[in-house]
C-alpha positions in Angstrom: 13.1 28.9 -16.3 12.6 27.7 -20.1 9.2 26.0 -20.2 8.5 26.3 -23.5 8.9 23.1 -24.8 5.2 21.7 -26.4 3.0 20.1 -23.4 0.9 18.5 -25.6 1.6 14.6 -26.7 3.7 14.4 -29.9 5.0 17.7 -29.3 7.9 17.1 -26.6 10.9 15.0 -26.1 9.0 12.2 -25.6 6.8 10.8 -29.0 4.0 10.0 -26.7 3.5 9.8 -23.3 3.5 6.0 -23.4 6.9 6.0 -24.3 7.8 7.0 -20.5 5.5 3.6 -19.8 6.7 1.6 -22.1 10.4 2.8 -20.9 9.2 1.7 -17.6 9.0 -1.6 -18.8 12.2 -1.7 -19.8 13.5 -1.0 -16.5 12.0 -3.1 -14.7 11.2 -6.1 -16.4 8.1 -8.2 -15.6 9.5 -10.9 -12.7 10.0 -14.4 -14.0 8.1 -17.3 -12.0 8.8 -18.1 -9.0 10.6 -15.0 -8.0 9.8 -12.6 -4.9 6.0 -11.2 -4.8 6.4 -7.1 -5.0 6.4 -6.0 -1.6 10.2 -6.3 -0.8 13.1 -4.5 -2.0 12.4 -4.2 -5.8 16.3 -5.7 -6.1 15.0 -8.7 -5.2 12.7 -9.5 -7.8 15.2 -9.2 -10.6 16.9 -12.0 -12.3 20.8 -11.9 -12.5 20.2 -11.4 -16.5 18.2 -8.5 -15.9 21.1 -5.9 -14.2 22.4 -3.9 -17.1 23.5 -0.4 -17.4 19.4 1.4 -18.3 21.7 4.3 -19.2 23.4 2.7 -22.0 20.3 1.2 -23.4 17.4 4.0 -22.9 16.1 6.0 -26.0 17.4 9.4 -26.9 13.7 10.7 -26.4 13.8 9.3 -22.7 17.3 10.6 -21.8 16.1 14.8 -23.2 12.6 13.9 -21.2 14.8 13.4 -18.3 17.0 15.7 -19.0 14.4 18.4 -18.7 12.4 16.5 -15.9 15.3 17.0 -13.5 16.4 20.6 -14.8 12.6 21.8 -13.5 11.6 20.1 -10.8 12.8 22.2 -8.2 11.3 23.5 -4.5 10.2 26.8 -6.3 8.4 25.0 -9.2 6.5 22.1 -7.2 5.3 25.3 -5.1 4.0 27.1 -7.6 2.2 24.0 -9.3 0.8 23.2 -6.1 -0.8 27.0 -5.8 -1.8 27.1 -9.4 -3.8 24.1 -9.7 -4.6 22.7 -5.7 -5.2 25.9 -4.3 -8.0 26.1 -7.6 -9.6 22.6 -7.6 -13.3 23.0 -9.2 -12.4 26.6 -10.8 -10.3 24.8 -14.2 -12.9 22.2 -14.8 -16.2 20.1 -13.1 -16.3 16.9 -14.7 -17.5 13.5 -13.3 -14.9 10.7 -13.4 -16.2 9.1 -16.5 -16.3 12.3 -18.4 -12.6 12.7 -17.7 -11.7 9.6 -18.1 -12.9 10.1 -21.9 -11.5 13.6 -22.1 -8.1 11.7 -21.3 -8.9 9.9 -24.5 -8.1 12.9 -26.5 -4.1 12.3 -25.4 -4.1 9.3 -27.9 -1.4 10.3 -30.5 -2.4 8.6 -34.0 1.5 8.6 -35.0 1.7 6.3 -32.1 3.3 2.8 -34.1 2.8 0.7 -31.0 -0.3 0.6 -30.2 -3.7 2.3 -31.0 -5.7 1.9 -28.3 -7.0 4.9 -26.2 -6.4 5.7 -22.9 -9.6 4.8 -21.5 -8.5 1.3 -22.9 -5.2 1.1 -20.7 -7.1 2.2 -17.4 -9.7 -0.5 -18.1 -6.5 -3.3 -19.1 -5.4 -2.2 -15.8 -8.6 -2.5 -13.4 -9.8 -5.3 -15.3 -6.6 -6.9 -14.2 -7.0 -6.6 -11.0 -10.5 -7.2 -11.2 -10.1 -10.8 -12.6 -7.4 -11.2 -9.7 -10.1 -11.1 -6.7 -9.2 -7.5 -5.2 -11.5 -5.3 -3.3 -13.9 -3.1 -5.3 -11.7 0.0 -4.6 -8.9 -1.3 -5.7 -10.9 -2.3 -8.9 -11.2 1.5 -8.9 -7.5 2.5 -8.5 -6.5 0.6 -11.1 -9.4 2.7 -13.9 -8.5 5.9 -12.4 -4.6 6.2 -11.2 -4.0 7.7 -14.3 -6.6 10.6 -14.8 -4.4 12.8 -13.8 -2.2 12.9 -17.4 -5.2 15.5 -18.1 -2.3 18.2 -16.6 -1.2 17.8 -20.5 -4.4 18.9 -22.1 -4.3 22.1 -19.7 -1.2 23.1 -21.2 1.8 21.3 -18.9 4.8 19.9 -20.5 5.2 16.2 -20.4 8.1 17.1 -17.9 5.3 18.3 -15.4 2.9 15.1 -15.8 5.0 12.2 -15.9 8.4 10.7 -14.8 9.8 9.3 -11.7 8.8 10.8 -9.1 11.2 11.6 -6.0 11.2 14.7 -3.1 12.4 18.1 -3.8 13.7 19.7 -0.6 16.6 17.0 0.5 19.6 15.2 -1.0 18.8 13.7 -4.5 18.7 9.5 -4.0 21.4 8.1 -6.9 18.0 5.7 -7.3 16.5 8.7 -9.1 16.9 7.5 -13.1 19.6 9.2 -14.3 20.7 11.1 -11.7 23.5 12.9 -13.8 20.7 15.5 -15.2 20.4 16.6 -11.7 23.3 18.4 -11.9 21.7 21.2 -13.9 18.8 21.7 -11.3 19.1 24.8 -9.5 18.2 23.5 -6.3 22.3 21.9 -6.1 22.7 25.6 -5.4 20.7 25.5 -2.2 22.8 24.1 1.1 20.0 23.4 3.0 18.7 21.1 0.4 21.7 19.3 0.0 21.4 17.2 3.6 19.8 13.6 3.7 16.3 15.2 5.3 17.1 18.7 3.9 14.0 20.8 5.0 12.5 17.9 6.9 12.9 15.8 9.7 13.9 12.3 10.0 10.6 10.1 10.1 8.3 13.1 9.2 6.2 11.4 6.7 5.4 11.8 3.1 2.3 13.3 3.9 5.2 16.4 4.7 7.6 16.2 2.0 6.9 17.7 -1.3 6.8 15.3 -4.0 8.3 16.6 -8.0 4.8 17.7 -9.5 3.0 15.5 -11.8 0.1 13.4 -12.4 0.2 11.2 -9.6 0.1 14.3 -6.7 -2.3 16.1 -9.1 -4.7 13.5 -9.2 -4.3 12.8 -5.4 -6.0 15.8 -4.4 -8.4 15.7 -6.7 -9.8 12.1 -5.2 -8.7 12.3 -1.8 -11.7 12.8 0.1 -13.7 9.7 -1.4 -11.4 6.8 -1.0 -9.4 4.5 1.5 -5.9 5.4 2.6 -4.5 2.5 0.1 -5.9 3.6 -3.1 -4.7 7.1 -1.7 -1.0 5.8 -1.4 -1.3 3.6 -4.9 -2.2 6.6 -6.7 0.2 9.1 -5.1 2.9 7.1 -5.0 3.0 4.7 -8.1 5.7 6.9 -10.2 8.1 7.6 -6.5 9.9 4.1 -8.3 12.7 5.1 -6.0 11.2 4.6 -2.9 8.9 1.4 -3.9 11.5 -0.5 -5.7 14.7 0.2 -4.7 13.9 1.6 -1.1 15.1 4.9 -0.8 13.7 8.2 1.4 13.3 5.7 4.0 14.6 8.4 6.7 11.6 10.6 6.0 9.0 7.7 6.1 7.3 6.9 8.8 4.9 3.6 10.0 2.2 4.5 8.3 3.7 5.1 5.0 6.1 1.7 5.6 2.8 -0.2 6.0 0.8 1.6 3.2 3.4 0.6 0.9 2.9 -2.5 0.8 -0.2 -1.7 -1.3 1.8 0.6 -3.7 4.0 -3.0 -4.7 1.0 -4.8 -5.0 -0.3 -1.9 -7.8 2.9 -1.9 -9.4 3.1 -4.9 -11.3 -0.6 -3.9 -12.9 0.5 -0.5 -13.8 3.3 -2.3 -15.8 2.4 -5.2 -17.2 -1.1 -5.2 -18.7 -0.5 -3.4 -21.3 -1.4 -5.4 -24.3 -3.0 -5.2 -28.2 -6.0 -6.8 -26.9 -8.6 -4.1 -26.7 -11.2 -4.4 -23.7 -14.9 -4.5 -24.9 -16.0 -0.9 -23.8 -19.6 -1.2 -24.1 -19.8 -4.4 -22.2 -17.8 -3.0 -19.6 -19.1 0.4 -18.9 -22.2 -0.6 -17.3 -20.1 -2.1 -14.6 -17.7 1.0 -13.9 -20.3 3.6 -14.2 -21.4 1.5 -11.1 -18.7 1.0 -9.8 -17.5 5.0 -9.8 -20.7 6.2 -8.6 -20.6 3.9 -5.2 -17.4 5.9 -4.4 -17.4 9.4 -6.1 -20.3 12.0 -6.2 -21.3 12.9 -9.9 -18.7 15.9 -10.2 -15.4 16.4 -8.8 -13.5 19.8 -9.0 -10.6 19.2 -10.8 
């Protein structure tokens, strides 16, 4: 397998890794009023005027990010990621959530000409968000945290193995997937026995039994899954699986639970997308409030 592309951001197809974001936006543009709340079929939400061919219109960057996302991400890869890093929490790195949330801050690429704000700054637009909208504290939470796990980049993973859609490896590819062209040079479309609808599953198993292409979002699950509620849980494991949440596919391997706890990953959604903005959040102010606000849910130290 060719993995040798840069990890780091700046040095991979992608100019930074919020160009994948801000590609995200593209996609799925922000719902104009009075259309459906998330929570539906993603479908639903859009305007007539917003269906256009994405393939037509995304960056060259985007397309060789993909390009190599769906080469990779096979069975034997998400297995080995899993071993190397879950089967290791604590040995890498013991940091407490603030500390990596500033450690994160070190992925901020100064040739960047959109924006300059840090990272720490676009996990505080996002919880802040939410925060002014009413939500529970945890939530609050979710929203400063659902990124932490982009650190996979500063321990050396391409961007290919952080971000990106996410979708299961193990079964039939979902034409949802963006791009589902690139697929054709994974080597898994070798495999017949993950080729079916439920491949190496079985109808209604859950997602808690299907493998997931590796990245930030699974990463960072295990690394937080003991401290909060099942919704934050699914928010944060399950806010890049864009096929499933807004377009509904994999709903032969879901079961109740995940159909209800998904209602929680549309109401993230549109604060993971659309808060991004040049206004920078007043750090010091805030800090006090999320140091608090961590150390209620989290212990000092996580093993990450």
């Amino acid at each position: 397998m060719n993995t040798g592309e840069r990890s780091l951001v700046g040095g991979g197809p992608l100019d930074d890794l919020d160009q994948w974001e801000d590609d995200l936006r593209r996609r799925y543009p922000e719902p104009a009023a009075g259309a459906a709340p998330p929570g539906g079929n993603g479908n639903r939400s859009k305007q007539p005027e917003q269906f256009r061919d994405y393939r037509a219109d995304a960056r060259p960057q985007v397309k060789e990010f993909y390009r190599l996302h769906h080469r990779h991400q096979t069975v034997d890869f998400v297995r080995a990621k899993r071993t190397e890093y879950l089967s290791n929490l604590g040995q890498r790195r013991r940091m407490g959530v603030w500390q990596a949330l500033e450690f994160l801050n070190t992925l901020v690429d100064d040739s960047d000409p959109d924006t300059s704000l840090a990272q720490i700054e676009h996990c505080l637009q996002t919880s802040e968000a939410i925060r002014r909208d009413g939500h529970p504290r945890w939530f609050v939470l979710t929203g400063l945290i659902h990124d932490l796990g982009k650190i996979l980049c500063l321990f050396g993973e391409p961007q290919w193995a952080v971000v990106g859609d996410t979708y299961p490896v193990g079964c039939a590819w979902s034409e949802q997937i963006v791009f589902p062209e690139f697929l054709a040079d994974n080597p898994d479309r070798n495999a017949p026995e993950y080729q079916t609808a439920c491949g190496i599953y079985s109808p209604g198993c859950g997602l808690d039994n299907v493998l997931m292409s590796w990245g930030h979002d699974e990463y960072l699950y295990h690394v937080v899954r003991d401290y909060l509620p099942p919704e934050a849980l699914y928010m944060i494991r399950y806010h890049s699986f864009y096929p499933a949440h807004r377009d509904g596919a994999y709903e032969h391997l879901m079961n109740d639970a995940d159909r209800e706890y998904f209602r929680w990953v549309r109401a993230f959604n549109p604060y993971d997308l659309y808060t991004k903005s040049a206004e920078r959040p007043d750090l010091a102010k805030l800090r006090p409030y999320y140091e608090e606000l961590v150390a209620e849910f989290f212990p000092p130290t996580l093993a990450w």
